[in-house]
C-alpha positions as CSV (number, residue, x, y, z in Angstrom):
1,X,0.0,0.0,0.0
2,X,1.5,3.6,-1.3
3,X,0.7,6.7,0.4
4,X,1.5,10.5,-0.8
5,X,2.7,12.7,2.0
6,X,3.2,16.7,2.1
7,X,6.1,17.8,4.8
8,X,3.3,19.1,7.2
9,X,1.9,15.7,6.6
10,X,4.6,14.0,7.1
11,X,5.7,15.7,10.3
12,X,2.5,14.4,11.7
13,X,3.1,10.9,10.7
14,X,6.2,11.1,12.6
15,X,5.0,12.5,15.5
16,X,2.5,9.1,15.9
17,X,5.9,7.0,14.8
18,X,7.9,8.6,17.4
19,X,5.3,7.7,20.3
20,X,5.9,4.1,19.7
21,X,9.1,3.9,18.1
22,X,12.9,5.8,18.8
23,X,13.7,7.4,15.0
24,X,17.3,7.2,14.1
25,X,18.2,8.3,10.6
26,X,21.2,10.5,8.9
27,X,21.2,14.0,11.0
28,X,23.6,16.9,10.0
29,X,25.9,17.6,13.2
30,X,27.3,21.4,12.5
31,X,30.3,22.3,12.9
32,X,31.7,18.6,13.6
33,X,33.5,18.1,10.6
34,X,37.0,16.7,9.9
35,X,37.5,20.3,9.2
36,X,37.2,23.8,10.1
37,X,33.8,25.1,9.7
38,X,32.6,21.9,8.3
39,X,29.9,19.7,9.4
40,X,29.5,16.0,9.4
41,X,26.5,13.9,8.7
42,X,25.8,10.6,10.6
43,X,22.9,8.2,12.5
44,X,21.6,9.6,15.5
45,X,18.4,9.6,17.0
46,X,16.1,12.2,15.2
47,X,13.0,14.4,16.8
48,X,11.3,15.9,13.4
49,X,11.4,14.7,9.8
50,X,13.2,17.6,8.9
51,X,16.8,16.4,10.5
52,X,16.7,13.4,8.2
53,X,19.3,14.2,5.4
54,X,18.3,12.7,2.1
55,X,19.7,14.4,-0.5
56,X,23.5,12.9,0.4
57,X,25.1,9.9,1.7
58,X,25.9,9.6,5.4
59,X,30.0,10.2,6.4
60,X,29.3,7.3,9.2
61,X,27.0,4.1,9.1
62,X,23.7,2.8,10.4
63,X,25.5,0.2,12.1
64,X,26.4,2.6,14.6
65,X,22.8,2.5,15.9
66,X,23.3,-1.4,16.4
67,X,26.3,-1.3,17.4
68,X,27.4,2.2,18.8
69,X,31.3,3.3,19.4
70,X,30.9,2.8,23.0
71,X,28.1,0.4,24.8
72,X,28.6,-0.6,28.3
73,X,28.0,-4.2,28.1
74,X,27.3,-5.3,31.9
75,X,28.4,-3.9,35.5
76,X,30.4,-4.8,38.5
77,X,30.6,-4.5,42.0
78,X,33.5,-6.8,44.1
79,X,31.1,-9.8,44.2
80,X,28.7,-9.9,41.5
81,X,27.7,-8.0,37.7
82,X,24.9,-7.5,35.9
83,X,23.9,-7.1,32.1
84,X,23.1,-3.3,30.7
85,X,19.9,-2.4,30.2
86,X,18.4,-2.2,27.1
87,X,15.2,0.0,25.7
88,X,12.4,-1.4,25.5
89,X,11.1,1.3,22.9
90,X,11.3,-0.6,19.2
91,X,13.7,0.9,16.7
92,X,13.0,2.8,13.5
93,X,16.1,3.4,11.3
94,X,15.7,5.0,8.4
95,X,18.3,3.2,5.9
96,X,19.3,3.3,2.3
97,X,19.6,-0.1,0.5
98,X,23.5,-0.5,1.3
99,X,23.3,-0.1,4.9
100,X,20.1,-2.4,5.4
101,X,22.4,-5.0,3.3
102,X,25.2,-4.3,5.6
103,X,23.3,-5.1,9.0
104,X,23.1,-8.6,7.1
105,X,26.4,-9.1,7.1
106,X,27.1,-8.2,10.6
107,X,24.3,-10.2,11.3
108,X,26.3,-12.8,10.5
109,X,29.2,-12.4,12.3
110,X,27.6,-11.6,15.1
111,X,25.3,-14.5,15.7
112,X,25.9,-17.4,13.4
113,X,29.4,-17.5,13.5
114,X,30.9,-20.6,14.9
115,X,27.7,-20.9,16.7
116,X,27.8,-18.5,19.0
117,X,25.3,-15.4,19.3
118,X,26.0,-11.7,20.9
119,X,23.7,-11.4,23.5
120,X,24.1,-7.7,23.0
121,X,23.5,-7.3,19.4
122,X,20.9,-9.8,19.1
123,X,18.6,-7.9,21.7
124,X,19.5,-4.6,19.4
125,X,18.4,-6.5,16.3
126,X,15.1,-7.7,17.9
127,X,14.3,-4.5,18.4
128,X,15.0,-2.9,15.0
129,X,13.1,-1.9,11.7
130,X,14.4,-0.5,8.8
131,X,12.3,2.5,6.8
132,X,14.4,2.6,3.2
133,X,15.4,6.0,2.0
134,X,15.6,5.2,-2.3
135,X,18.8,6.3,-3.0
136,X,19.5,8.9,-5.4
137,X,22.7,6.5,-7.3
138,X,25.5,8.0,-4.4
139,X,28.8,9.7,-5.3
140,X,31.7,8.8,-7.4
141,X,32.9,6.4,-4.3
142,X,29.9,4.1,-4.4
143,X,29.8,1.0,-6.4
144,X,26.9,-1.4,-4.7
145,X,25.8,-2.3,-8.2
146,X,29.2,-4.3,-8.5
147,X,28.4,-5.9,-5.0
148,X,24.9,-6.7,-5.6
149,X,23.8,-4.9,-2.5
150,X,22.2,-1.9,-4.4
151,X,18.9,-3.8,-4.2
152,X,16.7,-5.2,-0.6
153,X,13.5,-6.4,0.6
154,X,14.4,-5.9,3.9
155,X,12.4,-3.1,5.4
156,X,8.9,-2.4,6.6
157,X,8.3,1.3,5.2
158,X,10.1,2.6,2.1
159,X,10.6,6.2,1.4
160,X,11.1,8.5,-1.7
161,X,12.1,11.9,-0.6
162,X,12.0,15.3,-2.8
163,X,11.4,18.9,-2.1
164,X,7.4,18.5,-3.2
165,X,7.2,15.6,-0.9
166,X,7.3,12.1,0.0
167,X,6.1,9.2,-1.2
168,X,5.6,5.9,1.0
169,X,5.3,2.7,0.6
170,X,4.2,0.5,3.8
171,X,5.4,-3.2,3.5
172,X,4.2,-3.9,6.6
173,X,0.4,-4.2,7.8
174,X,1.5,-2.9,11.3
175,X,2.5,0.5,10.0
176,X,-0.4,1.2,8.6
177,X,-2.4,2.9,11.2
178,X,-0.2,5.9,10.9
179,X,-0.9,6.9,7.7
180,X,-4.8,6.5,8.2
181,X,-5.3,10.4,6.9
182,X,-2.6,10.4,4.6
183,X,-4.0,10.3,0.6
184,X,-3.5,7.2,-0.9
185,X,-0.5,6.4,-3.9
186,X,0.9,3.7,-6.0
187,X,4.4,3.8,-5.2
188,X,7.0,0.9,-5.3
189,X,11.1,2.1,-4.6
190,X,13.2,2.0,-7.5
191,X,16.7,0.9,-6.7
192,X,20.4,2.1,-8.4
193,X,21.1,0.1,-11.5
194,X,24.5,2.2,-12.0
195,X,26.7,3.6,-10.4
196,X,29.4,6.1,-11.5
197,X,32.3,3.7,-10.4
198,X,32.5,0.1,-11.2
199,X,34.9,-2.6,-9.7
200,X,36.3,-6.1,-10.8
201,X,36.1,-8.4,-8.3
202,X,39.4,-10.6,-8.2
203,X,39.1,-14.5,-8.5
204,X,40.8,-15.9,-5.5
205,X,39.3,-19.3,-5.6
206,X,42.9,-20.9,-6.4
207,X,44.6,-21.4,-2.9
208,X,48.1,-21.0,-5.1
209,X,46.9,-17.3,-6.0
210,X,46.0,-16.1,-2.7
211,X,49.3,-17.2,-1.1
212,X,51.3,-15.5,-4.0
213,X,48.9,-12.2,-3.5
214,X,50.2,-12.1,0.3
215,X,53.5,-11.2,-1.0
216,X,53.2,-9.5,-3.4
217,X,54.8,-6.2,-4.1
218,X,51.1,-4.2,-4.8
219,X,51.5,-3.9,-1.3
220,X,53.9,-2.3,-0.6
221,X,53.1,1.2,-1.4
222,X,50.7,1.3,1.9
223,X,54.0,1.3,3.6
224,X,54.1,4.6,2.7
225,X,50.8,5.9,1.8
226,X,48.8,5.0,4.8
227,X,48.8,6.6,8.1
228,X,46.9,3.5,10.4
229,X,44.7,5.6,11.3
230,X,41.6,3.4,11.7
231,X,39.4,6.0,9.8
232,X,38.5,3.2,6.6
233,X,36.9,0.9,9.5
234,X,35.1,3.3,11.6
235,X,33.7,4.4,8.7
236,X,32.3,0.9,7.0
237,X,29.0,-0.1,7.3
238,X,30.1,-4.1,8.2
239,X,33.4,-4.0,10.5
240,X,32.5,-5.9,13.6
241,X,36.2,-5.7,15.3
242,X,36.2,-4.0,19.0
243,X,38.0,-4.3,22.4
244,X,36.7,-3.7,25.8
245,X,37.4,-1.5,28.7
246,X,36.8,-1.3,32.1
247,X,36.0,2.1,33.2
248,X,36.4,2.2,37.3
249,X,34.0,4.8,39.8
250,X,36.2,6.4,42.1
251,X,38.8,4.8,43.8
252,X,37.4,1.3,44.0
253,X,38.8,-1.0,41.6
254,X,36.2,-3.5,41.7
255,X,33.3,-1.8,41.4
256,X,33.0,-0.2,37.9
257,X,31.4,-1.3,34.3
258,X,33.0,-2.9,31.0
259,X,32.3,-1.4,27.6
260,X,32.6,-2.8,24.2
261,X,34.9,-0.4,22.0
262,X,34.9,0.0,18.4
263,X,38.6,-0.9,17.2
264,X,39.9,-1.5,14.4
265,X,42.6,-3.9,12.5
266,X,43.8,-1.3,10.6
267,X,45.7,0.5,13.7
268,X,49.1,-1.0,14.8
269,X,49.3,-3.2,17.7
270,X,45.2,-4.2,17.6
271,X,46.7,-7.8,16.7
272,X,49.8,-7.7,19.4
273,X,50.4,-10.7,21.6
274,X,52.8,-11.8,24.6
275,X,55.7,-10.3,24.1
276,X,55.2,-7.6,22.0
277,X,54.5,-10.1,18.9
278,X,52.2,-8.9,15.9
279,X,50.8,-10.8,13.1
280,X,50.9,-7.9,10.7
281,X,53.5,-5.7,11.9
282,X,53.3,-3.2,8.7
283,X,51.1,-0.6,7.2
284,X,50.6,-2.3,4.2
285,X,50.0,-6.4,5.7
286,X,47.2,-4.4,7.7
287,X,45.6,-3.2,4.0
288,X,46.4,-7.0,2.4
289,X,44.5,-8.6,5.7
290,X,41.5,-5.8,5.4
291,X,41.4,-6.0,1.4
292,X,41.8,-9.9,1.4
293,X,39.2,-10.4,4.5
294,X,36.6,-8.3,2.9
295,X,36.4,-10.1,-0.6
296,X,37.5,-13.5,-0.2
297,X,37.4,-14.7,3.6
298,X,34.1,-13.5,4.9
299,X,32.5,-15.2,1.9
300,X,34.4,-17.7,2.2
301,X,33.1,-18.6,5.0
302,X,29.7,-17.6,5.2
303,X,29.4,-18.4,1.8
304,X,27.0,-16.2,0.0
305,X,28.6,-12.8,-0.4
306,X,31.3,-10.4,0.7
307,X,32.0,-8.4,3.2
308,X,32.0,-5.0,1.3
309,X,28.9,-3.4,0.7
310,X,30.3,-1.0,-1.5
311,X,29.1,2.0,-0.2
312,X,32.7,3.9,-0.5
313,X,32.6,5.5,3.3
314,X,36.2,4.4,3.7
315,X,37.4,5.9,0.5
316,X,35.8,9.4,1.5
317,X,37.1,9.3,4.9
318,X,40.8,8.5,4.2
319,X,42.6,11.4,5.2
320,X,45.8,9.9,2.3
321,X,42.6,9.4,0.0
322,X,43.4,6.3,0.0
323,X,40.5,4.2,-2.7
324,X,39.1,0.6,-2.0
325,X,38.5,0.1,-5.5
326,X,41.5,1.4,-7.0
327,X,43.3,-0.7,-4.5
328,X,40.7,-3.8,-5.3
329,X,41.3,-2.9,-9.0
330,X,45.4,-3.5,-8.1
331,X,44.7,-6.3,-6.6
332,X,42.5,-7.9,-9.5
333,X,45.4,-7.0,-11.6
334,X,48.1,-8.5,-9.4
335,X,46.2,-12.0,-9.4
336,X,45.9,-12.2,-13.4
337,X,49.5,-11.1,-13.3
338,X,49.6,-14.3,-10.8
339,X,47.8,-16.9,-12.8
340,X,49.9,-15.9,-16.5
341,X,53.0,-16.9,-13.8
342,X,51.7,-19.9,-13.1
343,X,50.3,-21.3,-16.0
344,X,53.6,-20.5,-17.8
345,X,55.0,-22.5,-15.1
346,X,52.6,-25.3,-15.6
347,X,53.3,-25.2,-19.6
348,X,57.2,-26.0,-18.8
């Protein structure tokens, strides 16, 4: 069922929405942006229709609302803890096709992976329904076309935003009490078929390739180039890695509470052992474990995609402007460069 909406109209609707429901969506924060003068736009919990930015693609992802930077995960006195609390008030995010296709993948990891399920997240999900926002084909950093995540069926309201209007489709029959006195429409989202950028994916189904793309020398340029900053992963709409910390009231060490931090592989010593030992010690084996983990290990082990959603977040956050798909594009090239060396070996 399709509804039309005017802006007065639609501040109403969200008025009844919010009474029920806490409204996250893409707000503009002034003034917080990497630079002076500049703002940043991001998820954050929304009190009018106005605040939600449509026109533009979010600098930060909906997963944030899952999953935020900081979440105290349980408290602690000297002889016993308990779980965080969790609203009770269901969750409205307002998502564009990427982002709702992202929450799958971290859906993933986070509670069908080896078997085990986050508590934490999984009372988040339960709670959660996603309003698409039709998006309007993104930026030149975008390419969810290539990644097949420019299309979803995954939400309960869809929206199509323009300075006339909006236009509303309601997916689900619980919804649509709040649009009783809205006029009725015949609207079904369209979805990006192109996108400015496109990408090759590389094939690294032959275990001889992806050894031989661990060393070689397309790497080696991060060395240089990026800073470890962590910005790429804070920024993408699937990383799942954090640490924790225990934060401590006054001067009592055992009484206190443990949050779960967004981290990131990308920064040097995330991976650092007993005595001082790291796995990928280097600039640029951080950006070959990232590149390689988004498009071949995630899939192959959950099988049915990868990790990257395309959206480009980290390429426009990179303060070294440092592209995913140029580097994916390198790295498609290195493995054909790969396979010609090994079928001429296999020809002698």
């Amino acid at each position: 069922m399709g509804f039309q909406l005017t802006w007065e109209n639609a501040q109403a609707v969200f008025e009844k929405l919010a009474e029920e429901y806490q409204i996250y969506a893409p707000k503009r924060h002034l003034n917080a942006g990497r630079y002076s003068g500049t703002d940043t736009i991001q998820y954050d919990r929304i009190s009018s229709v106005d605040e939600i930015v449509w026109q533009v693609k979010s600098d930060y992802p909906a997963k944030e609302v899952l999953t935020p930077v900081q979440q105290a995960i349980f408290y602690f006195t000297e002889d016993e803890y308990r779980a965080s609390k969790a609203s009770e008030k269901p969750i409205l995010i307002f998502a564009r096709p990427c982002d709702i296709a992202a929450q799958k993948v971290q859906e993933k990891i986070y509670l069908q992976n080896g078997g085990y399920e986050d508590f934490y997240y999984k009372r988040m999900l339960e709670r959660v329904k996603f309003a698409l926002m039709e998006c309007n084909g993104g930026d030149d950093t975008c390419f969810c076309v290539s990644m097949n995540t420019n299309k979803t069926d995954n939400y309960s309201l869809a929206f199509r935003f323009s300075e006339d209007g909006i236009l509303v489709k309601v997916a689900e029959d619980s919804f649509e009490k709040y649009f009783s006195d809205a006029a009725s429409q015949d609207y079904e989202p369209e979805f990006v078929e192109k996108n400015q950028l496109e990408v090759t994916l590389p094939d690294l189904s032959d275990q001889r390739v992806r050894q031989a793309l661990k060393s070689h020398s397309m790497w080696d340029e991060y060395n240089a180039r990026c800073i470890s900053c962590g910005s790429c992963t804070v920024a993408c709409s699937t990383c799942t890695c954090f640490t924790t910390r225990d934060i401590i009231y006054g001067d009592n060490p055992e009484v206190g509470e443990r949050r779960r931090v967004t981290a990131s592989c990308q920064i040097a010593g995330f991976d650092q052992m007993a005595q001082q030992k790291e796995f990928r010690a280097t600039a640029a084996a951080r950006m070959r474990y990232k590149m390689m983990h988004k498009f071949h290990d995630y899939k192959a082990r959950f099988g049915d995609s990868h990790m990257c959603v395309g959206c480009g977040r980290c390429t426009h956050r990179c303060p070294e402007f440092i592209s995913i798909s140029a580097t994916l594009n390198k790295m498609n090239q290195a493995v054909e460069e790969i396979k010609e060396t090994l079928n001429q070996g296999g020809d002698k």
